[in-house]
N, C-alpha and C positions, 0 to 999 in steps of 0.2 A: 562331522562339521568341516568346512571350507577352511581352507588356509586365510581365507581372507576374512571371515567374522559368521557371524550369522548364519546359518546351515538351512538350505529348504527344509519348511516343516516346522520350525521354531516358531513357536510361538510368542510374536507381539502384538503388545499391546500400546493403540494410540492415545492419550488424551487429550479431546479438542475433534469437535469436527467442522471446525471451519474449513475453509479451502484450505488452508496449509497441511492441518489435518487429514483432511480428505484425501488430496492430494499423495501423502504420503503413504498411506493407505496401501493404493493405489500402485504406487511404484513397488512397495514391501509384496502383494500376491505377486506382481508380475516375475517378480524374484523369486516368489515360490514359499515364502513362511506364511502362515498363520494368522489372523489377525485379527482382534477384536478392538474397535475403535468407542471408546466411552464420552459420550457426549453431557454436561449436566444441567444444559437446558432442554428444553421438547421441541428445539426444532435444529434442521442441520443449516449449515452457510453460513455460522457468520456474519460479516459484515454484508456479504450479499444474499440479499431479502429480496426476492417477486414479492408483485401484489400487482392489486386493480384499483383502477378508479374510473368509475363514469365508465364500464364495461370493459375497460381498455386493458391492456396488461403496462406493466410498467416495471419500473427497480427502485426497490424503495431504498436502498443502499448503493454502494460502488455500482456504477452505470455502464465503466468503457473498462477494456483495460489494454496496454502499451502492445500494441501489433510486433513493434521493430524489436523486443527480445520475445523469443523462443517459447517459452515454457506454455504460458495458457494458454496461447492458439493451439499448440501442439496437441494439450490437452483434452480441451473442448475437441478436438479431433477424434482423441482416441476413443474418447467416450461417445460419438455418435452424433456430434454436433455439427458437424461439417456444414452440411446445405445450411443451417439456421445461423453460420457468422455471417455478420455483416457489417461494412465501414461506416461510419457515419455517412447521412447524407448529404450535410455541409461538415468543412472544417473552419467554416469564416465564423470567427469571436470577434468581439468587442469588448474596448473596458468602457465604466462609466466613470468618467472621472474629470474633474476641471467640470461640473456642469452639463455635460453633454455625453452619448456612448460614442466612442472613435472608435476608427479601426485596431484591433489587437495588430501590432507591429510584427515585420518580419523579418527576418536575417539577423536573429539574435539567439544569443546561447541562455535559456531561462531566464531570460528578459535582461541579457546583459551584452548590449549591442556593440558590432566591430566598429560602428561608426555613428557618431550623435545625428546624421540625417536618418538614421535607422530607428528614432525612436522621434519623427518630426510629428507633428499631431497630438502627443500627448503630454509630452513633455513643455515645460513655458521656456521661452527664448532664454531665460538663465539654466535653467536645468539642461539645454544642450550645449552652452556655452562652456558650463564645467565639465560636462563629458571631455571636450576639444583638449583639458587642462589636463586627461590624462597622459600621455605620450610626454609632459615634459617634468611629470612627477619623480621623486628619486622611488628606488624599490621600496616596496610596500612587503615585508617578511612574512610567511602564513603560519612556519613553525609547524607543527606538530596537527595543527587544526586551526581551524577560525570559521567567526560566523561568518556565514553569507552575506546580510547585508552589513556586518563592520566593515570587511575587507573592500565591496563595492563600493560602499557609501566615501571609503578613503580615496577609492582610484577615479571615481567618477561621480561623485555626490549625492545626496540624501536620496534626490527626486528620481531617480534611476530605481532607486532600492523600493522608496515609497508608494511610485506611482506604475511601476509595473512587477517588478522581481516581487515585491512582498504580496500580490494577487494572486500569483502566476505560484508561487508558494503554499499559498493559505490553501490553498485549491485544494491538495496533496495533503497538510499535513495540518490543516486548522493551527501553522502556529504562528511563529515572529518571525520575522527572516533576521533578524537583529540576535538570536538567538540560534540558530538552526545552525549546524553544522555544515560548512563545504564539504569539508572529506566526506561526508557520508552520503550528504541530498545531491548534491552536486560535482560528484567524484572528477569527472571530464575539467571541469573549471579550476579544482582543487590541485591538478596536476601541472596545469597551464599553468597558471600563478607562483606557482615552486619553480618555474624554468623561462620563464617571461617579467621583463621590468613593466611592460606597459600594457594594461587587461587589456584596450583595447585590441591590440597587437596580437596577445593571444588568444583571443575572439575571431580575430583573421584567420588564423593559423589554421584552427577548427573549424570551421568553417571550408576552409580551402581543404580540407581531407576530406571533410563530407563529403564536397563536389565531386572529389575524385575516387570515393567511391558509394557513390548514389546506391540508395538502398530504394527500391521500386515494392509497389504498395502500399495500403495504408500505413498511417501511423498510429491509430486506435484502431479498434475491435468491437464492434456490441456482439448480443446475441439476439437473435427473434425472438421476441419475449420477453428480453432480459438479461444480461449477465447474470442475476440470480439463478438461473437454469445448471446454470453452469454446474454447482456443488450436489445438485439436486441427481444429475446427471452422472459426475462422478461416483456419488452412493450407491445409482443405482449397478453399477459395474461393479461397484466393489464388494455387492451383495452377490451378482451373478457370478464373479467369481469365490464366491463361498466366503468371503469376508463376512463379520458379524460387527452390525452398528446400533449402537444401546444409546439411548436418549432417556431426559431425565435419570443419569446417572452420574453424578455428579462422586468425585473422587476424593476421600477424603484421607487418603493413607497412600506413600510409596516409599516404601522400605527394600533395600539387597539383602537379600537372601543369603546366606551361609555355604558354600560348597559342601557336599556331601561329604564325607571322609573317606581318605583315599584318593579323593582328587586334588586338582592343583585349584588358583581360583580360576583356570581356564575351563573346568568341567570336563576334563581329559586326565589321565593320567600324569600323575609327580613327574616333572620335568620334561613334558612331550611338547610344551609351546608359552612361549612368555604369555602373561596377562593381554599386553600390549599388543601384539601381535594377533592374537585370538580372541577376542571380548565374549565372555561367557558367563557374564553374572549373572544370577537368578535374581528376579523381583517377585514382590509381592506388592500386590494393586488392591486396594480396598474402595469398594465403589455400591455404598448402602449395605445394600445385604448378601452382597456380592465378595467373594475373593479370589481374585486368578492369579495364578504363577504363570509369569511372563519369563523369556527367554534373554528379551528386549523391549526397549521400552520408550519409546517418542512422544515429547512434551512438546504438544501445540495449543498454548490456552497465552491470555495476556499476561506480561505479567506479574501481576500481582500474585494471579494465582498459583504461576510456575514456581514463584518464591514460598510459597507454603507448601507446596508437594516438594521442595526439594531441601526447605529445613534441616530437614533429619537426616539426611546424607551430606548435602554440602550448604553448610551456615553460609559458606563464604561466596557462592556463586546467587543463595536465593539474596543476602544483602547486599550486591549487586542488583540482582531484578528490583527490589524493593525502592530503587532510585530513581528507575523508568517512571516520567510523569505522562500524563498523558490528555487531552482537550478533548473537552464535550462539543458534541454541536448536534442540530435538528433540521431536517429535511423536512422542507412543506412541498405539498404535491399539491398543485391545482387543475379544477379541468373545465372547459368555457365552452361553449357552444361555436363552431366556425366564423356563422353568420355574424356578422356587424363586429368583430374582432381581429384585428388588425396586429401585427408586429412586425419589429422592423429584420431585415433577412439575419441569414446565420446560426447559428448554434445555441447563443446565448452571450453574457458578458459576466466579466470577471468586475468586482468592485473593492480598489485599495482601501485601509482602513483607514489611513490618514484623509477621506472625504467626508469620515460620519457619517456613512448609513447604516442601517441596521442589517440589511442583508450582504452576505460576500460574495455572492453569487446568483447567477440564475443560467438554467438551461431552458432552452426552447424543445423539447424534449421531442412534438410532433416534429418540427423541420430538423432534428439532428438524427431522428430514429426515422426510416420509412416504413418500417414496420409499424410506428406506432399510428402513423398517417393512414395505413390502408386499413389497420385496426377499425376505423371508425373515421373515414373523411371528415363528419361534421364535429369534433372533437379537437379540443384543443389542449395539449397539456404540457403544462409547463412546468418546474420547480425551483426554489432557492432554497440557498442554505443557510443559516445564522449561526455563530456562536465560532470564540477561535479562543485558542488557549489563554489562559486566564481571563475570560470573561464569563463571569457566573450568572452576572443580573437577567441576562436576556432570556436563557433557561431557564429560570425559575416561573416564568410568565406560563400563563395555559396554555392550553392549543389556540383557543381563540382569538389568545391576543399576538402569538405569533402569527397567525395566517392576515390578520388586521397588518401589522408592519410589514409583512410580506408584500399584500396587494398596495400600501403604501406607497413601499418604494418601486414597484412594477410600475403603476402609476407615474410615479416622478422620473421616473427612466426611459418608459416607452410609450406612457398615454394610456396604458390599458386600463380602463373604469367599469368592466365589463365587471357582472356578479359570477363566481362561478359557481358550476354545475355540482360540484362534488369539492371538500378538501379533504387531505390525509398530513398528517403530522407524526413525523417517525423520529422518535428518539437513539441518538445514537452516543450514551453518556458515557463517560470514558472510551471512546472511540475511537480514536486517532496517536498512537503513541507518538512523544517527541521526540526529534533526534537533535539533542542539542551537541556544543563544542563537546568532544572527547567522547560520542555518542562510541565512535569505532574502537577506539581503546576499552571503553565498561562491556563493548562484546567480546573482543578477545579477551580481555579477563573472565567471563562468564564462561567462554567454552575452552578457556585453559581449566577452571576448575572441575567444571561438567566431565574435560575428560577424562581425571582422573576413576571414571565412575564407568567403568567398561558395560557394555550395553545400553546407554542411556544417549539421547541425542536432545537438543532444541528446535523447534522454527516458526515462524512465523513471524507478522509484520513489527514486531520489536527487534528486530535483529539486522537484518539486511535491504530494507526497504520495504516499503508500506502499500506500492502499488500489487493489483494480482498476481504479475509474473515473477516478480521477488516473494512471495509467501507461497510457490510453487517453487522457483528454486531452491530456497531456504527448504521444504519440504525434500527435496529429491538429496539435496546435501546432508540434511539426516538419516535421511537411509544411508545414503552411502557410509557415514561414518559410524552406523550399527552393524556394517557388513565391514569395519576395519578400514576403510578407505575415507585418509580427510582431507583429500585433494579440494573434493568442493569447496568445503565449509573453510578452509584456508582461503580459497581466492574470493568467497564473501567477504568474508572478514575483511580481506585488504581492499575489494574494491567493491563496496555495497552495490545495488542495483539501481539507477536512477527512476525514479520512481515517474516521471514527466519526460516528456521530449521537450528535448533544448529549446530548437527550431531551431538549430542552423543548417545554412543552407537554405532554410524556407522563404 
């Protein structure tokens, strides 16, 4: 075994094959152990889902993911994706809001602008008036954490938080912005505020770094076909390199295992290397009628579930997990015929909650994907999304009467009265975990106690952010710290992933 943890050849085991799952997989062969990945539903990805409609391909889940960090483009690289990224083909949104879709504002930090002419259009003449009030506010304290929109809503008013920050939010995380944590959703912001009297000010500030140093390329990612491909693509690597991925095997036991006698609990000889230093617990994985001994062992499932495999070893890290809440919501897919269908340009729009629609959302999914356009010219496909945390009533409705308030409010937004050709309605219940105030704290508590638990690691989108390239970071930082190195998983902790681009600079 390596001085540093985990020995080529050791055998672990993942459970979860979502992207984070997968993902870590993935980094574990290229390291060189072992690896059986237990998945306990029948199918792999997660949140991200292909599918079709109206012949088309499409994503029935997570659609983009954040270009400007690292991990998934990288990813989708190694795995063989290369030719099939590709940028959006508009980045122009709109909200719908006040009545009408306006242009999505630009030169703002997650909708929280350096200057009230920066948010003219959407905002009403009071709502930019009180921006103006920020610069002659006394300090507004952030403390230890705060939510996103208390802290906005003090420095620059309600209709700032309301009518853009809480869209531009909901988007990411289906929840409150009144609720969500700075320090975790909005790290960049949360640091400005600790060292700045006046947001706007430090809106500038950030802004004026970006310029100076311009990152070139998109700022999202699709895939041809799909970001769904994505997980699909990573399995299939993880197979070619001899990795083993078990579906419908759902895990109902994780127990450590006893050092053999004569050993230390490093699995080395009495005195040849601290615990710490060398993580070499044995597990035992029960998964139906299945029982493997593991070397090591990486928990990537939501969760809920992470708190019941991790009971019987640490009470005190699953009663943590058992805290994490988490918002339902449902993607409706529509698809129209070209002809005599009309929309107005861009991407799509975002819709604040404080307007009373029922949907949060819609993408123009032909004009944002070009792949989806050449898919089928005379096709048109669009989707929204409904449902943000603590809202249970809208979900409980059929498919039919969500695609009804879907076309609803398409209608009231864009004119479209078109029938469509095909719908799909994809549930995605408990979907989305929160990251409320003191979100960053309940993780570092969770992998202070995890690590007392040598060979054992976390990841996924409850931890470090919600977007894809954070539940591949979050993946790559558990290997690391089952190979003894928790350099990663330390700089998670303190500075979560943002899961959305700011837009400054933009």
């Amino acid at each position: 075994m390596s001085a540093t943890g985990t020995a080529a050849g050791q055998h672990v085991v993942v459970i979860g094959a979502g992207i984070a799952g997968l993902a870590a997989a993935h980094r574990l062969l290229e390291r060189g152990a072992r690896v059986t990945v237990l998945e306990a539903s029948g199918r792999l990805g997660g949140k991200l889902l292909p599918g079709e409609i109206a012949g088309v391909r499409v994503d029935l889940g997570a659609e983009s993911m954040l270009a400007r960090r690292p991990e998934a483009v990288a990813l989708a690289r190694e795995v063989g994706l290369t030719e099939h990224l590709q940028p959006p083909a508009t980045a122009t949104a709109s909200i719908w809001t006040r009545g009408a879709l306006r242009p999505m504002p630009k030169g703002h930090v997650m909708g929280v602008p350096g200057t009230a002419a920066a948010l003219s259009g959407v905002l009403s003449d009071e709502g930019l008036a009180r921006i103006e009030r920020d610069a002659d506010l006394p300090r507004t304290e952030v403390g230890e954490d705060v939510a996103v929109g208390e802290y906005v809503a003090a420095r620059l008013g309600r209709e700032v938080v309301d009518r853009l920050i809480e869209p531009l939010l909901g988007g990411v995380y289906a929840g409150d912005a009144y609720r969500i944590s700075m320090r975790s959703a909005v790290p960049q912001l949360y640091q400005a505020a600790r060292t700045h009297t006046s947001l706007t000010e430090a809106v500038r500030e950030l802004q004026a770094k970006a310029a100076a140093h311009q990152q070139t390329g998109p700022v999202f990612m699709g895939i041809e076909g799909g970001v769904g491909r994505l997980p699909l693509a990573v399995a299939d690597s993880v197979r070619a390199r001899g990795g083993e991925i078990l579906t419908g095997a759902p895990v109902t036991e994780l127990r450590r295992v006893a050092a053999p006698a004569g050993t230390d609990a490093t699995g080395g000889p009495p005195g040849h290397a601290s615990a710490a230093a060398r993580p070499h617990a044995s597990w035992r994985v029960v998964a139906g009628d299945r029982v493997l001994a593991a070397d090591a062992v990486v928990v990537a499932v939501p969760a809920p579930v992470a708190a019941g495999l991790l009971a019987a070893e640490s009470p005190a890290a699953a009663a943590e997990l058992r805290t994490v809440e988490y918002a339902s919501m449902a993607l409706v897919t529509l698809a129209y015929r070209r002809s005599g269908t009309a929309l107005p340009e861009g991407s799509g729009f975002l819709v604040p909650p404080v307007d009373g629609r029922t949907i949060k959302a819609s993408t123009f999914a032909s004009q944002k994907w070009g792949w989806i356009a050449e898919e089928d010219p005379d096709v048109i496909v669009l989707r929204t999304s409904v449902g943000r945390y603590g809202e249970t009533e809208i979900l409980r409705r059929d498919d039919a009467d969500l695609v009804d308030v879907s076309r609803h409010d398409l209608r009231e937004a864009t004119g479209l009265d078109a029938t469509p050709l095909e719908t799909r309605v994809t549930r995605w219940t408990d979907g989305l975990p929160q990251y409320p105030v003191g979100h960053h704290a309940r993780v570092a508590r969770i992998r202070e106690h995890v690590a007392k638990l040598p060979g054992l690691a976390l990841c996924g989108a409850q931890y470090d952010g919600v977007g894809i390239p954070a539940c591949v970071a979050s993946a790559y930082a558990a290997v690391d710290q089952i190979h003894g190195d928790l350099s990663a998983v330390r700089e998670l902790t303190a500075n979560p992933v943002q899961s959305l681009h700011g837009g400054a600079g933009e």
